[in-house]
TORRO-452387 format. One record per residue: residue in one letter; z, y, x of N, C-alpha, C, CB in turn. Coordinates in steps of 0.2 Angstrom, whole numbers, plus 5000, padded with zeros to 4 digits. Glycine has a CB too. Example, Ala and Ser with C-alpha at 12.3 -4.5 7.8 and 13.67 -1.06 7.14 Angstrom:
A503949725066503949785062503949845066504549785057/S503549895064503649955068503950005064502949975070/
***
This chain:
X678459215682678259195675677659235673678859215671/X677659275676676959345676676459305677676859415681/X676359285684675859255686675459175682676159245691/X676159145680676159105676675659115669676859105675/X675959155666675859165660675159195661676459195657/X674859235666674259245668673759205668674259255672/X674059155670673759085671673259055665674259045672/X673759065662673559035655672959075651674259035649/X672959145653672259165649671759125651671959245648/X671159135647670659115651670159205649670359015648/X669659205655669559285652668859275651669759365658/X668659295644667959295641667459335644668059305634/X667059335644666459355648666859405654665959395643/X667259395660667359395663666959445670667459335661/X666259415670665859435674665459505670665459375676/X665659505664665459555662665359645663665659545659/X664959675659665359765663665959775659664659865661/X666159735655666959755652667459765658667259695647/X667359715663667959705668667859735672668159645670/X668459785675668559835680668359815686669159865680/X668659745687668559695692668059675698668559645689/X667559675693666859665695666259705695666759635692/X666559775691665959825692666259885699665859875684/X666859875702666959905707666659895714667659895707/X666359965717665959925724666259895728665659975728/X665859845731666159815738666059855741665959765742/X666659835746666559895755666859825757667259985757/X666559855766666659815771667459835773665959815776/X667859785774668559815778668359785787669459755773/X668859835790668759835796669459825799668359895799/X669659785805670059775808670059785816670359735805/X670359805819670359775829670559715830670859815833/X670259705835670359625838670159655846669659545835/X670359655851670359635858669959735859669759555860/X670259755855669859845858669259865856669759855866/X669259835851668259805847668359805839667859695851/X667959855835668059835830667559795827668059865827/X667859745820667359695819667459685811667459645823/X667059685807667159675800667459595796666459685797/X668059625792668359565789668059525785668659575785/X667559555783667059555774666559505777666459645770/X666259475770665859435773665159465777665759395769/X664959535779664359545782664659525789663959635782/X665159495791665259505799665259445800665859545801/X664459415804664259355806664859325811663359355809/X665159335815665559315821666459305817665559395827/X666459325807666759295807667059225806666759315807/X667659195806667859125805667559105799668559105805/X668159155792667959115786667059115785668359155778/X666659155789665959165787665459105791665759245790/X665759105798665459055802665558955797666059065811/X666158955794666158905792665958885784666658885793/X665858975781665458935775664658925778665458985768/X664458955781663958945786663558865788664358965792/X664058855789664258775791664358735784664958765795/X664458765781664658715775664058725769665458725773/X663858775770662958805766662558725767662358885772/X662458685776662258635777662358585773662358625780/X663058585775663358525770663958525768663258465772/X664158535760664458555758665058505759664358575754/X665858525760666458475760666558435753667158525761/X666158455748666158395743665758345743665958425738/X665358355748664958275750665458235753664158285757/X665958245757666258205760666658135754666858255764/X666758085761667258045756667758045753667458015758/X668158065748668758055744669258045751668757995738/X669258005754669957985760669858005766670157895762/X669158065767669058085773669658165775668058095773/X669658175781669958245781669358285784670658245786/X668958325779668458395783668758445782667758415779/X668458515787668458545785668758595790668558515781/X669058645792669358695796670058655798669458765792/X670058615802670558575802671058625807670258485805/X670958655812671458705815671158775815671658675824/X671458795814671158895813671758935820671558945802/X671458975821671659015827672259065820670759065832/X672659085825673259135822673259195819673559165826/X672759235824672459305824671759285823672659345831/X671359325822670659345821670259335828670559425820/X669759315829669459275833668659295833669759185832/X668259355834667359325834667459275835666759355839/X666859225833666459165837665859205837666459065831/X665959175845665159185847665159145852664959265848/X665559075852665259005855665358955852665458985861/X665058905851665358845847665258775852665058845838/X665658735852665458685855665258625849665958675861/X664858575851664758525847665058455851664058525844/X665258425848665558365850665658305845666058385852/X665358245847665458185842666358165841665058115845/X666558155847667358165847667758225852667758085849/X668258245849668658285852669058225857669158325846/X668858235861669458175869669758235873668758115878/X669958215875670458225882669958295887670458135887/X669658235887669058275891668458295891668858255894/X668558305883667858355882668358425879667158305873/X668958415879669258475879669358495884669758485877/X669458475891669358505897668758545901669558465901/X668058505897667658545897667658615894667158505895/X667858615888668058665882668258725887668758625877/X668758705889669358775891668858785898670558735894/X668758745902668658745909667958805909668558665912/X667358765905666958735907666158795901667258635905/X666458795895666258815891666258875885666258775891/X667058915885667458925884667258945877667658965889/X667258915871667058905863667758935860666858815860/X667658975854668258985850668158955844668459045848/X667758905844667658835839667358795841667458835833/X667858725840667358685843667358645836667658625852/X666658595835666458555828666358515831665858565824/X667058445831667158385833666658325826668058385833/X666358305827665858275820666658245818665058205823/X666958185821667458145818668158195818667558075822/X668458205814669058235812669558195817669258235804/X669958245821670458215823671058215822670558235827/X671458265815671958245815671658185808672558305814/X671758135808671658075804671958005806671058075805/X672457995804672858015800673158065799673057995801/X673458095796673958155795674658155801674258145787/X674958205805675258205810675858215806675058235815/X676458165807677158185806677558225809677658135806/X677058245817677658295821676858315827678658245826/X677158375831676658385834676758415842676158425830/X676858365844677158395852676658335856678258385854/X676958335863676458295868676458225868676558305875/X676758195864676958145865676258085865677558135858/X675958105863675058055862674358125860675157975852/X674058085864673358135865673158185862672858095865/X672958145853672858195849673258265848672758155843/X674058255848674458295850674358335855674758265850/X674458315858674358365865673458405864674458295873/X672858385862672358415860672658465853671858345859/X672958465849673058525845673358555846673258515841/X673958565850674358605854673958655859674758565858/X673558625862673258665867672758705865673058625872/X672258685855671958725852672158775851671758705848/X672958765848673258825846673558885850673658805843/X673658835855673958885861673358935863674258835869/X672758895865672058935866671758975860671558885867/X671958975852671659015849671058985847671759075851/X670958915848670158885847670058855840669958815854/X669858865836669758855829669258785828669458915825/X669558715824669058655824668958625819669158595828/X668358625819668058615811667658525813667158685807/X667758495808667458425806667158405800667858365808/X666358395802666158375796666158295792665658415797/X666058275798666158185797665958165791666958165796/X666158135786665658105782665058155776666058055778/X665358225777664958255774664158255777665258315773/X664258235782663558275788663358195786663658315800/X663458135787663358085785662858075778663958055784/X663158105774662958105765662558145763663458125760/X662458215768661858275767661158245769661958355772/X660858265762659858265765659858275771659358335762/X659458245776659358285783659958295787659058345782/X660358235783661158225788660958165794661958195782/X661758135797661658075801661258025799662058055802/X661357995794661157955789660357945789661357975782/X660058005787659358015788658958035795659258065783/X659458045801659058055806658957985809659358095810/X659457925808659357845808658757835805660057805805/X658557845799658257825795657457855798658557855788/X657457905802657157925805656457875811657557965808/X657057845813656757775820656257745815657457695825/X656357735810655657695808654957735807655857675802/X655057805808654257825805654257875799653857775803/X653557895798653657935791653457895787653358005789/X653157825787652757785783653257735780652157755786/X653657765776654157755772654557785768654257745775/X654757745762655257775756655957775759655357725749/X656357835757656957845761657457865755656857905767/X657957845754658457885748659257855750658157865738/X659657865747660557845747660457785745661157875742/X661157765747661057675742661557685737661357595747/X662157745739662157755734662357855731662757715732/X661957875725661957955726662557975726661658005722/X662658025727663258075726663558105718662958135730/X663858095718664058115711663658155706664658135712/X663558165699663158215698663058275697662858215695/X663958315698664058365700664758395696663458405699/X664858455700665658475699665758515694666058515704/X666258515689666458585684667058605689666758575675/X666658685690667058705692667258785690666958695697/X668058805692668058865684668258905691668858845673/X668058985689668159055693668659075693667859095692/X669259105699669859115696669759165699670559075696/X670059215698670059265698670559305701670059265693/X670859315707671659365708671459405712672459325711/X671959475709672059535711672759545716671959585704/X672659585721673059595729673059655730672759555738/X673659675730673959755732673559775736674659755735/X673259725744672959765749672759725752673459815754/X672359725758671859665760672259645766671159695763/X672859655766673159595774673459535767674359645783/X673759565761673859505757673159475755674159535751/X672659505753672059455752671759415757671559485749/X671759445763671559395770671859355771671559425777/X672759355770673059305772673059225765673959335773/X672859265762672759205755672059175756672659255746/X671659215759670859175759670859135767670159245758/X671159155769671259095778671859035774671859165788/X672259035771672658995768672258945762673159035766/X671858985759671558945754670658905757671459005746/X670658935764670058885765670258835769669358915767/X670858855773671158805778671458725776671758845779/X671658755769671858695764671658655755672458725764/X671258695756670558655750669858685750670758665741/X669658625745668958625745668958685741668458565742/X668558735741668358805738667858835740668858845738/X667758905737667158955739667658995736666358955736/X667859065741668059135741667659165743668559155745/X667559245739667459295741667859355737666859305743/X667659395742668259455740667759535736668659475749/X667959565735667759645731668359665732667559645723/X668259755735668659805736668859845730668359845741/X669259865727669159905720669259965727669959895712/X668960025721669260105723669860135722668860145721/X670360095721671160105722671160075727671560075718/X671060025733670959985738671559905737671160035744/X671459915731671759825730671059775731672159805719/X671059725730670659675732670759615728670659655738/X670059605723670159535718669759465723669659545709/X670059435724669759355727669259325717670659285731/X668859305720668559255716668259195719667959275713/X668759145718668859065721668659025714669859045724/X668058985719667758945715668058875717666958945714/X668258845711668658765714668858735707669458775718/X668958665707668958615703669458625698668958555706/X669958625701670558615700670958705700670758545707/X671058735693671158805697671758795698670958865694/X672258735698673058745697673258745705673458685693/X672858705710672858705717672958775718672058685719/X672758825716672758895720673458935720672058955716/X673958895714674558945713674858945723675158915705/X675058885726675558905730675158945736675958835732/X674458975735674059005741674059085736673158945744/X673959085731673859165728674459205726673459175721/X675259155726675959195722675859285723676959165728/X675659315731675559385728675459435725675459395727/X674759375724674459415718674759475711674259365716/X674559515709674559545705674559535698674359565707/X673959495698673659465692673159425694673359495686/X673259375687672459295689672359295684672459195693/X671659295685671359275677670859195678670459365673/X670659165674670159115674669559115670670459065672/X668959125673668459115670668159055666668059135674/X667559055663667259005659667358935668666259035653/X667258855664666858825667665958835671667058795664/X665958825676665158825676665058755682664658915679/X664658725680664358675683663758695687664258635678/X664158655694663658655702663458585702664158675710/X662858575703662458515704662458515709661858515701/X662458405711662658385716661958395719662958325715/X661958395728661258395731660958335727661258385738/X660258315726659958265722659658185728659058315718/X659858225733659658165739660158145744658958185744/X660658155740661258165747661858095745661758275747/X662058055748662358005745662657955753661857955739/X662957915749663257875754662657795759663857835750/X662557805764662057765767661457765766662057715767/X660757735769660057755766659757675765659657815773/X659157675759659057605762658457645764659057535757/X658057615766657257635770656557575768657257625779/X656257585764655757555764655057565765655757535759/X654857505770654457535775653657525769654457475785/X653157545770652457535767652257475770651957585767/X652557475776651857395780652457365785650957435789/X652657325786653257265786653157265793653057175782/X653957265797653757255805653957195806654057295811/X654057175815654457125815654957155818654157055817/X655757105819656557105819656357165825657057025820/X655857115831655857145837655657215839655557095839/X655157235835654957305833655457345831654457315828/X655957325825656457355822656857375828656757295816/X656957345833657557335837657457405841657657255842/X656457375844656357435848656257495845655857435853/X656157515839656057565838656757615838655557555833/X657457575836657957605835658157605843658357575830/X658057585848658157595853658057665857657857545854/X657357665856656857725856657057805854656357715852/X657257785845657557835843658357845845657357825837/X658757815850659157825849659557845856659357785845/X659057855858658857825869659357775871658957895875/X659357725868659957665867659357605875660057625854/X659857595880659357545885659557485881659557545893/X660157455874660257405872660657405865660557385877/X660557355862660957345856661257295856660557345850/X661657265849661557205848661257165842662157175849/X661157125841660757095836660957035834660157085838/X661157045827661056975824660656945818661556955822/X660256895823659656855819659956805814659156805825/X659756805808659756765802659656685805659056805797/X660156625804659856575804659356555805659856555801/X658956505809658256485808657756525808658256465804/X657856575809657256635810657156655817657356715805/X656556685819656356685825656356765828655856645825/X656656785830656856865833656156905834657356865841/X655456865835654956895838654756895832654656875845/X654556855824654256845823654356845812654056805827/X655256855811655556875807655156955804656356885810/X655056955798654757025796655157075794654257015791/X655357135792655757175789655357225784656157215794/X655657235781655357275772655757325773655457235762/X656457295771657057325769657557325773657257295765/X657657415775658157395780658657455777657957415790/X659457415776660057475775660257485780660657475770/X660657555779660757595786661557615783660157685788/X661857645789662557675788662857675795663057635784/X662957755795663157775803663857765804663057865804/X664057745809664657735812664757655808665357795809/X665257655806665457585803665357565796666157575804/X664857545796664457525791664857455784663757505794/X665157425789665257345784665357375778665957295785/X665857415776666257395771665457445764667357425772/X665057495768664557515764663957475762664257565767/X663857425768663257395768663557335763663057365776/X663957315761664357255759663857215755665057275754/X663857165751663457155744662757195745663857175737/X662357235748661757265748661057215749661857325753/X660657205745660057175749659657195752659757155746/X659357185758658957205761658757165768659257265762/X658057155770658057125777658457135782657557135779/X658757195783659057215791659757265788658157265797/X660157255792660657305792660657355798661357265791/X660757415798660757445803661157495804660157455805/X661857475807662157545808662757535814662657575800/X663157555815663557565823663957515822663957645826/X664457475819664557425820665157395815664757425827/X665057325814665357275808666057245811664857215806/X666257205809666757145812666357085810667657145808/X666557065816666256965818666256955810666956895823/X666856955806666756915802666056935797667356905799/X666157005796665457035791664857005795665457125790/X664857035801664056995803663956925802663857005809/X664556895800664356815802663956815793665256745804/X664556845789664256845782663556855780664656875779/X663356935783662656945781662356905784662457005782/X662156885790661656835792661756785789661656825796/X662056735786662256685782662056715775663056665783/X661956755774661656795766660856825769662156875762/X660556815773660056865775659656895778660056885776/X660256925779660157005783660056985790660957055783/X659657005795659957025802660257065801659557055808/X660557085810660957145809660957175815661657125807/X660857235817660557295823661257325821659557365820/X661657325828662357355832662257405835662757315836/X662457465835662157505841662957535844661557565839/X663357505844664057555844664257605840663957595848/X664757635838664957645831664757715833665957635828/X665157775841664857805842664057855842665157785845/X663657765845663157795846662557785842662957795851/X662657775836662657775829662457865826663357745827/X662957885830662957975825662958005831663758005820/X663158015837663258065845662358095844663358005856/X661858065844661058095844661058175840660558035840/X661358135833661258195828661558265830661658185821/X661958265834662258345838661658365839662558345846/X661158355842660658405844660158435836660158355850/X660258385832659958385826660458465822660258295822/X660858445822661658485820661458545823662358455824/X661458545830661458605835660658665831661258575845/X660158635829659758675827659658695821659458665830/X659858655817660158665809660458735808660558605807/X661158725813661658775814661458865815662058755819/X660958845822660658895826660158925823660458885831/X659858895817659458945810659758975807659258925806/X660658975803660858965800661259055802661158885800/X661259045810661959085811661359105818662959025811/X660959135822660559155827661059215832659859175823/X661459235827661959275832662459225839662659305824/X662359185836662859125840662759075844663059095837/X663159065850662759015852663058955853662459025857/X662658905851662958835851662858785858662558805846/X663458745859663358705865663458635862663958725871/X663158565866663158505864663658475871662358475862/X664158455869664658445872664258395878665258425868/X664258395886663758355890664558285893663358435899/X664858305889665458245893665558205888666258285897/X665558225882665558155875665258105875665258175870/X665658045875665158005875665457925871664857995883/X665257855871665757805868666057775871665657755865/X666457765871667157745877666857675877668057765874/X666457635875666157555878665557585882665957495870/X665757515886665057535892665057455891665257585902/X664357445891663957405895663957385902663657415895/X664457335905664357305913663757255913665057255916/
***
């Protein structure tokens, strides 16, 4: 009921020097891992929760889709440096054998989320299964960013958008929302194995921003920024006390959204369109569907929409000369060409697999303590005979 009723204030100037809260120094807290010490707090680059805001500085989990799963999808038990990460478009079978064997990462960043659907039970019984199990057993921590890396400026989306050149207009087809109220909550922890266990629990399982302050009594207040501050009671019960600050509003990135359209300044033809996404994508083949009555060598393009992986249901109703993303059902391409459009297939996979390397050096600015691998055994499970 304490807690509860905590709840309910909301604390006025909050960030102020009134509150003992906030004018107490930070210290770094230290723990042992493997006969080595290494800092909890956030100066300590090799840590998890640090490595994935890290990651998420890029692009944030609020870019993703409403029905997508991002985010720290399995966390290790115990404390874990990272100081390998592997990158990978899908987690398989066999890009985890690379993993364990091959490469030995304590996070690997699968682009597509693998538990997706959600799992009712989790033993060997089918692949994905048996791949979580063996994360856990290994202590390997996996993050997916999936449609968020899709929706960010300078994400998947825009490295497609790329094969055409810089002599062109580039933007979302549609933006991203125009931004979050989000309100500061506030809770105070007896001792830091309670506050560590609240902040691995609260990034494991919602979108938020934690960080922490030491008081000089050595309790510890978290300050969790999130939408929704009712989300935090079953991750902070602990706690001592929670206060709630004012709302403040985070503005959405201004270029970041769902799919890209691309307008070129000087018109190609279909057949240029094809090779150039070829080129950019080191693709020896696509598939193509030509518009009715138009002629593959000699059709012009302005207007091309994009959408990585499986575009139908984004591309839907969009105008534009050319559709271009990894792949539709028969019936949608029958539709847009009967409305249009061509339509440039490259595989749903290889569509987004390039951007790893894109990914890999974004990150390696980001985090230079660390090193990043691009998984060499990933690949689309369709082959061309």
């Amino acid at each position: 009921m304490q807690l509860l009723s905590s709840l309910r204030r909301v604390l006025i100037g909050f960030e102020g020097k009134s509150s003992p809260l906030v004018t107490a120094a930070i210290m770094p807290r230290r723990r042992k891992h493997g006969g080595k010490t290494f800092q909890a707090d956030g100066s300590d680059p090799f840590a998890l929760q640090n490595v994935v805001k890290k990651i998420e500085s890029f692009a944030p989990r609020e870019l993703a889709e409403p029905w997508d799963n991002v985010g720290l999808l399995v966390a290790p038990t115990t404390p874990v440096p990272i100081k390998r990460v592997l990158l990978t478009n899908d987690l398989s079978e066999v890009v985890l054998e690379e993993a364990v064997n091959d490469v030995s990462p304590q996070l690997i960043i699968s682009y597509h989320p693998l538990i997706f659907p959600s799992f009712k039970s989790l033993n060997s019984r089918n692949w994905k299964e048996r791949i979580v199990s063996t994360l856990a057993e290994r202590q390997i921590g996996l993050y997916c960013p999936h449609t968020a890396w899709d929706a960010v400026e300078g994400g998947v989306n825009d490295w497609l958008a790329g094969a055409f050149g810089p002599n062109a207009t580039v933007g979302p087809l549609k933006h991203h929302g125009g931004g979050a109220n989000l309100k500061a909550v506030y809770a105070l922890f007896r001792n830091a194995e309670e506050a560590d266990k609240a902040i691995a629990d609260l990034n494991s399982a919602l979108s938020c921003s934690v960080n922490s302050v030491v008081q000089r009594d050595g309790k510890i207040c978290l300050k969790i920024d999130i939408e929704n501050e009712y989300l935090c009671l079953p991750y902070i019960r602990p706690a001592l006390d929670v206060h709630i600050a004012n709302q403040q509003t985070v503005s959405a990135r201004e270029n970041a959204g769902v799919g890209r359209m691309v307008n070129l300044k000087e018109k190609i033809t279909l057949q240029q369109a094809v090779e150039l996404v070829k080129g950019h994508l080191g693709l020896q083949d696509v598939a193509v569907a030509v518009v009715p009555e138009e002629k593959y060598e000699e059709s012009l393009i302005q207007d091309i929409a994009i959408c990585a992986g499986s575009g139908g249901s984004v591309l839907k109703g969009v105008q534009a000369d050319l559709y271009f993303t990894g792949e539709m059902s028969h019936h949608e391409v029958l539709d847009a060409v009967h409305k249009g459009m061509h339509v440039i297939l490259t595989r749903h996979s290889n569509s987004e697999r390039g951007f790893l390397q894109i990914a890999k050096e974004h990150l390696k600015r980001l985090m230079p303590e660390i090193e990043f691998v691009v998984s060499s055994k990933d690949k689309d499970p369709l082959e061309t005979k």
